[in-house]
C-alpha positions as CSV (number, residue, x, y, z in Angstrom):
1,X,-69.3,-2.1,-12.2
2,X,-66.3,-3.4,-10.4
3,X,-62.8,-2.4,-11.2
4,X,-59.3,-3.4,-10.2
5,X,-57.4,-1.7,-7.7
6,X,-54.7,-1.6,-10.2
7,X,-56.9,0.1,-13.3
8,X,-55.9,3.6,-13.6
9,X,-59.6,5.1,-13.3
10,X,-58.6,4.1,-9.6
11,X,-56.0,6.9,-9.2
12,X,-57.9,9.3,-11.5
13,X,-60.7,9.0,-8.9
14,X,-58.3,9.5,-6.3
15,X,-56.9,12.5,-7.4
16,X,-59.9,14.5,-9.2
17,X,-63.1,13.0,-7.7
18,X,-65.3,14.1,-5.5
19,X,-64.4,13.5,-1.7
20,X,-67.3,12.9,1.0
21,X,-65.8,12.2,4.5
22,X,-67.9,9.9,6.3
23,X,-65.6,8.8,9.4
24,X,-62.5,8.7,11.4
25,X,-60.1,6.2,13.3
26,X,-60.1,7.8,17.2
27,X,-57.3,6.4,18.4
28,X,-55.3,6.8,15.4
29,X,-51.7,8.9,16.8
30,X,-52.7,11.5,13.4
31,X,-55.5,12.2,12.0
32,X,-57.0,9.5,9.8
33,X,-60.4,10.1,8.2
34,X,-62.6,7.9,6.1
35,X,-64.7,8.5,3.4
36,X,-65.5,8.0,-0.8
37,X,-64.0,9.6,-3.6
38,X,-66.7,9.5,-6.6
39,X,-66.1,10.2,-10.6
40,X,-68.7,9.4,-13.2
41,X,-70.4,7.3,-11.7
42,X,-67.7,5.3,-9.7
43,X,-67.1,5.6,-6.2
44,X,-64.0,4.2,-4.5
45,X,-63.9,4.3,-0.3
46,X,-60.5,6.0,0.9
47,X,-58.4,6.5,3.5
48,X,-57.7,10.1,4.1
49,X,-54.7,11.6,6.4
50,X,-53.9,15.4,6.0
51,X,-50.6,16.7,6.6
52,X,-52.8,19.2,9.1
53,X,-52.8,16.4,11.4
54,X,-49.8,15.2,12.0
55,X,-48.1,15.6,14.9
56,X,-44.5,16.4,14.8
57,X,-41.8,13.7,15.3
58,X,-38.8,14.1,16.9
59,X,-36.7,11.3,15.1
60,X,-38.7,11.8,11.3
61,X,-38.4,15.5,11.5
62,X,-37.7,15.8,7.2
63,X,-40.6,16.2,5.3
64,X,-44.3,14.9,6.0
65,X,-45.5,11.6,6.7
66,X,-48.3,11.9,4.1
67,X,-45.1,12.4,1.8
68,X,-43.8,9.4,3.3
69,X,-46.6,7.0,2.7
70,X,-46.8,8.2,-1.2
71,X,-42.9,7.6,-1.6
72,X,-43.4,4.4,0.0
73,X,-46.3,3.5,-2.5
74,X,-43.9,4.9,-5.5
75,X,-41.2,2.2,-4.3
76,X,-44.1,-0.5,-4.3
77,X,-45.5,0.1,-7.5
78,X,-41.9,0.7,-9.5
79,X,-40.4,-2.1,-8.5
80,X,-43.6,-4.6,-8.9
81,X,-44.3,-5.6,-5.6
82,X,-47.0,-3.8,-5.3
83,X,-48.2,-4.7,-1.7
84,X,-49.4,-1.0,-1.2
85,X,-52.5,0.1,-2.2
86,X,-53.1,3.2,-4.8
87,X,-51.8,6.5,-2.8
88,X,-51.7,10.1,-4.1
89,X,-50.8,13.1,-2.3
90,X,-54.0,15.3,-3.2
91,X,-53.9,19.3,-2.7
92,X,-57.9,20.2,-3.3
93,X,-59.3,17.9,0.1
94,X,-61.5,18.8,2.7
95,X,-58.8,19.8,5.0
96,X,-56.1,20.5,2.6
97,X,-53.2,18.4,1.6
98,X,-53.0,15.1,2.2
99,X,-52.6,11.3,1.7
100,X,-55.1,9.8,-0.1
101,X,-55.2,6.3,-0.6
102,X,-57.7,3.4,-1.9
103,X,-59.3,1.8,1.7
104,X,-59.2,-2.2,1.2
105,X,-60.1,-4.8,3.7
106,X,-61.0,-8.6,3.3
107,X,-64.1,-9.0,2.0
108,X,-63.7,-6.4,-0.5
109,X,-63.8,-7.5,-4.1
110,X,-62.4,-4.3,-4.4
111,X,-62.6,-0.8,-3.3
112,X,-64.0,0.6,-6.6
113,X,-68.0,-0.4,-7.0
114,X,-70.7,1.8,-8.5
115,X,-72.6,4.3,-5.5
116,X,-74.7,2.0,-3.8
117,X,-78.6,2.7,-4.2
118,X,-80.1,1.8,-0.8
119,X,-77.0,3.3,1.7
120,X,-75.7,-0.5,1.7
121,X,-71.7,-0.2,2.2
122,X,-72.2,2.5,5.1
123,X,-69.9,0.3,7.7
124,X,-67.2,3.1,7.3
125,X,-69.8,6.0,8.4
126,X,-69.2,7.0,11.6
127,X,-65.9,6.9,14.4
128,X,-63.9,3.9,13.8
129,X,-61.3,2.1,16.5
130,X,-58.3,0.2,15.7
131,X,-59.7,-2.4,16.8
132,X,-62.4,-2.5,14.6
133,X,-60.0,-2.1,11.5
134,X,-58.6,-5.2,13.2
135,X,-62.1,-7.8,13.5
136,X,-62.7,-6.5,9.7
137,X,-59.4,-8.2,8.5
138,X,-58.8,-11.8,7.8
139,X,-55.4,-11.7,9.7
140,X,-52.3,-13.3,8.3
141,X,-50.4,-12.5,11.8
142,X,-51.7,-14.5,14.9
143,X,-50.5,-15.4,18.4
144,X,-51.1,-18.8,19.6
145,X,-50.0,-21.5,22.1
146,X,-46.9,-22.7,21.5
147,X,-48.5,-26.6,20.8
148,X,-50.9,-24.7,18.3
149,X,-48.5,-22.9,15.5
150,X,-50.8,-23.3,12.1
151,X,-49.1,-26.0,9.8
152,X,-47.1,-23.7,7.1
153,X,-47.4,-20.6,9.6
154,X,-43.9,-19.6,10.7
155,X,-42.5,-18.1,14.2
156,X,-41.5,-14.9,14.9
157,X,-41.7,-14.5,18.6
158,X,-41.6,-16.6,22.2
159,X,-43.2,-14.6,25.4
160,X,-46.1,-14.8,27.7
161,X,-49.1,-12.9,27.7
162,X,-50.8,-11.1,30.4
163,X,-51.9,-14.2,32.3
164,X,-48.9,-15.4,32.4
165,X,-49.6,-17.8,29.7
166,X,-46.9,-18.6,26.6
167,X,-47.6,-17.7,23.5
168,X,-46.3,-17.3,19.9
169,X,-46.4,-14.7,17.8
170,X,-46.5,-16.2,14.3
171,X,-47.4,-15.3,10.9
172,X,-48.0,-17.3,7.0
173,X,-45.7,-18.3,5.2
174,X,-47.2,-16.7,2.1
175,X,-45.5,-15.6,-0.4
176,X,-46.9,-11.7,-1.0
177,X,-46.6,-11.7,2.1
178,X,-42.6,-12.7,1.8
179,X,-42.6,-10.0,-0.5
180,X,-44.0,-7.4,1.9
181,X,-41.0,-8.4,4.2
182,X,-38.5,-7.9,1.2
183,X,-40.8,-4.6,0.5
184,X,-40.4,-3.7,4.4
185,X,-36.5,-4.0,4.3
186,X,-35.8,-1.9,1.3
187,X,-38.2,1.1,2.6
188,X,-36.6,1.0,6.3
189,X,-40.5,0.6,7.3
190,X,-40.3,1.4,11.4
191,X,-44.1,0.3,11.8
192,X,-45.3,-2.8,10.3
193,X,-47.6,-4.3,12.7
194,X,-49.8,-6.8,12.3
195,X,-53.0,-5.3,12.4
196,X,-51.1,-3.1,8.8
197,X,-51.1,-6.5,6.8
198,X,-54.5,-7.1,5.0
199,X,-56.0,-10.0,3.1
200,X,-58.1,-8.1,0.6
201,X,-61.1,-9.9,-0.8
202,X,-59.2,-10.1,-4.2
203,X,-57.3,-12.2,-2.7
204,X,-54.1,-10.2,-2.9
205,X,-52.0,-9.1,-0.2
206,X,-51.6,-5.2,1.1
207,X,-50.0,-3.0,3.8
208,X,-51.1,0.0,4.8
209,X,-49.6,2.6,7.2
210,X,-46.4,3.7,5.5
211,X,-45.7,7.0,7.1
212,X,-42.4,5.7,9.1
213,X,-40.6,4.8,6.3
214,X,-37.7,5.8,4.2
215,X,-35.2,7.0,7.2
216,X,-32.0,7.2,6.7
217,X,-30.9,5.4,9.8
218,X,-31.9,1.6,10.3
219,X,-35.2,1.7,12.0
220,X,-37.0,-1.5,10.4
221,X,-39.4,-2.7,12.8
222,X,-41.7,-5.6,11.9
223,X,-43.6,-8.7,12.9
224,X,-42.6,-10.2,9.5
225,X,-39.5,-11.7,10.7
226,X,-39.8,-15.4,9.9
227,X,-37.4,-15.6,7.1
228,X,-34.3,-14.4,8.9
229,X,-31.6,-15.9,6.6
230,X,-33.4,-17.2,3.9
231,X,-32.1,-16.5,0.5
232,X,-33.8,-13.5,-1.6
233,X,-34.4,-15.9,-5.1
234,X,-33.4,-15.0,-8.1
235,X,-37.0,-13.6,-8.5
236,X,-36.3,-10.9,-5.8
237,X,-33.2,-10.4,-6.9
238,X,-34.5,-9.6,-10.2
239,X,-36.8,-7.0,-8.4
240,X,-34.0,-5.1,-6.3
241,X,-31.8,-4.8,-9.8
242,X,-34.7,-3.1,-11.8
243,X,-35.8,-1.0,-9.0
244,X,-31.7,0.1,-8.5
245,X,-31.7,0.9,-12.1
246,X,-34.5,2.7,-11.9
247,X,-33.4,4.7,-8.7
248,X,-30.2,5.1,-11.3
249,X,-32.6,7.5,-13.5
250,X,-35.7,9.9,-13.5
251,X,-37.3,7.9,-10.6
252,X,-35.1,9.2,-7.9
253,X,-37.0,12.7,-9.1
254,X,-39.7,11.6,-8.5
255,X,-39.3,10.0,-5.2
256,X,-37.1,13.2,-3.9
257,X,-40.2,15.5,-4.5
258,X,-42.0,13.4,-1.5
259,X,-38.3,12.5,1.0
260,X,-35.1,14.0,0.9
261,X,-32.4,13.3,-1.2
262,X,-30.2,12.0,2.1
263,X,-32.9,9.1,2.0
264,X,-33.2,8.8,-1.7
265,X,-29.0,7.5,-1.2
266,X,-30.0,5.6,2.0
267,X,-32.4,3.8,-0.4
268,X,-30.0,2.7,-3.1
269,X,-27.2,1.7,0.1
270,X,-29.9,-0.4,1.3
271,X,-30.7,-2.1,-2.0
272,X,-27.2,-2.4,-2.9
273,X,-25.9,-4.1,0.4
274,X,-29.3,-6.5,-0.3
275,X,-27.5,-7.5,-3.6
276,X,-24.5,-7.8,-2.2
277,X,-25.8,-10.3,0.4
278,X,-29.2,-11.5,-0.7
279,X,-30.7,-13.3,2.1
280,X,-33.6,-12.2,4.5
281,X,-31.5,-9.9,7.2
282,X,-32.1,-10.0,10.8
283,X,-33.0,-7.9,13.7
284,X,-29.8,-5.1,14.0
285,X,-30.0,-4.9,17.7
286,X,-30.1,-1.0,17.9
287,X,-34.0,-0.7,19.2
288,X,-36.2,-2.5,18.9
289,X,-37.0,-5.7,16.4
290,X,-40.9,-5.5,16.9
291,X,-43.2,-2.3,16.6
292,X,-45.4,-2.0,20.0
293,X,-48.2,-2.7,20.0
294,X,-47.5,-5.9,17.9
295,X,-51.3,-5.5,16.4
């Protein structure tokens, strides 16, 4: 059996199921385990990162970043983007509370499949680099020679790599992708690398690694820049009015219980000055415009 990632059995098995670790990223900066989350029969592979193990930040002091990466789904899923994949915060978890969220990666029809019979899917067992995350990802974010930009790819970045060589950092001009960047803007995401944009197997487009999001200060770092200027589109438009509205009601609740309310009003501002001005904004020159690494 193969379910959606969208199908609500997938954030029922999140929350209730049974939770087997099988792994962890080393060189993650917090702790970020890997393992499956099984319920009658269905097993869905996870990302796991308890508020245990994160180390304290100077400039996100509020709050947790598990918190963070749950409001950050919230905003995702309300508003109909939905470039995040399921995340709960789950209490009852091997070491306590924690994000939990549904692991995808191209390749993956999806992350829900029934148990596997002969230990086939085991890839996650084990410790797990970066860089491996990386080579199991179809990448939507390159760098190239400057001659060798992919026709409908766009340009984010000029510089010269560690030979000396010049090279480009580019990404596609896709459109889930475009609404990752729109997604990215309204969240104040400090963090979206490349290697945090995934091609999933579905064919659908999701970022993961949402935990410096939500500031109130501008902090958005990204390598999603190549629409600088372009205008929003009545169809993203259409997405930062309902999402306002909503943010008007019970949904600020809801986000407040995971960010403080000082952010919950830096999220409306943000949205509102969007509508005011709906075009793609640029770089704010206060820090920097790219997270480092890039990937």
């Amino acid at each position: 059996m193969t379910l959606d990632l969208r199908d609500p059995a997938v954030f029922e098995v999140l929350r209730t199921g049974r939770m087997d670790i099988t792994g962890r990223m080393v060189d993650a900066s917090n702790a970020t385990l890997f393992g499956t989350v099984s319920l009658d029969g269905v097993e869905l592979r996870c990302v796991y990162k308890p508020v245990r193990g994160e180390r304290p930040l100077w400039d996100f002091p509020d709050g947790t970043l598990a918190g963070r990466e749950v409001g950050a789904f919230l905003v995702s899923q309300i508003s109909g983007l939905d470039v995040v994949p399921p995340t709960v915060l789950r209490d009852q978890a091997p070491f306590g509370t924690g994000m939990v969220q549904a692991w995808v990666s191209s390749g993956d029809e999806s992350a829900l499949s029934e148990p596997p019979a002969d230990g086939a899917g085991d890839e996650l067992d084990g410790d797990i680099t970066e860089e491996t995350v990386q080579l199991a990802t179809e990448s939507l974010v390159e760098l190239c020679e400057p001659h060798e930009i992919p026709g409908g790819w766009l340009p984010v970045l000029r510089a010269r790599d560690g030979a000396g060589d010049p090279v480009v950092l580019v990404h596609a001009d896709h459109p889930q992708l475009r609404d990752m960047a729109l997604f990215d803007v309204v969240v104040n995401n400090a963090d979206r690398k490349g290697g945090h944009v995934i091609l999933a197997g579905d064919g659908d487009v999701y970022g993961v690694d949402h935990g410096l999001t939500l500031h109130t200060e501008p902090k958005l770092r990204t390598v999603l820049w190549g629409w600088v200027g372009d205008e929003l589109g009545e169809e993203h438009t259409a997405v930062l009015k309902e999402l306002r509205a909503r943010l008007a009601g019970e949904f600020a609740d809801v986000l407040g219980e995971h960010v403080t309310r000082r952010e919950v009003a830096a999220l409306r501002s943000r949205i509102d000055h969007l509508l005011a001005e709906p075009r793609f904004p640029g770089p704010d020159g206060y820090g920097p415009a790219i997270p480092w690494p890039a990937f």
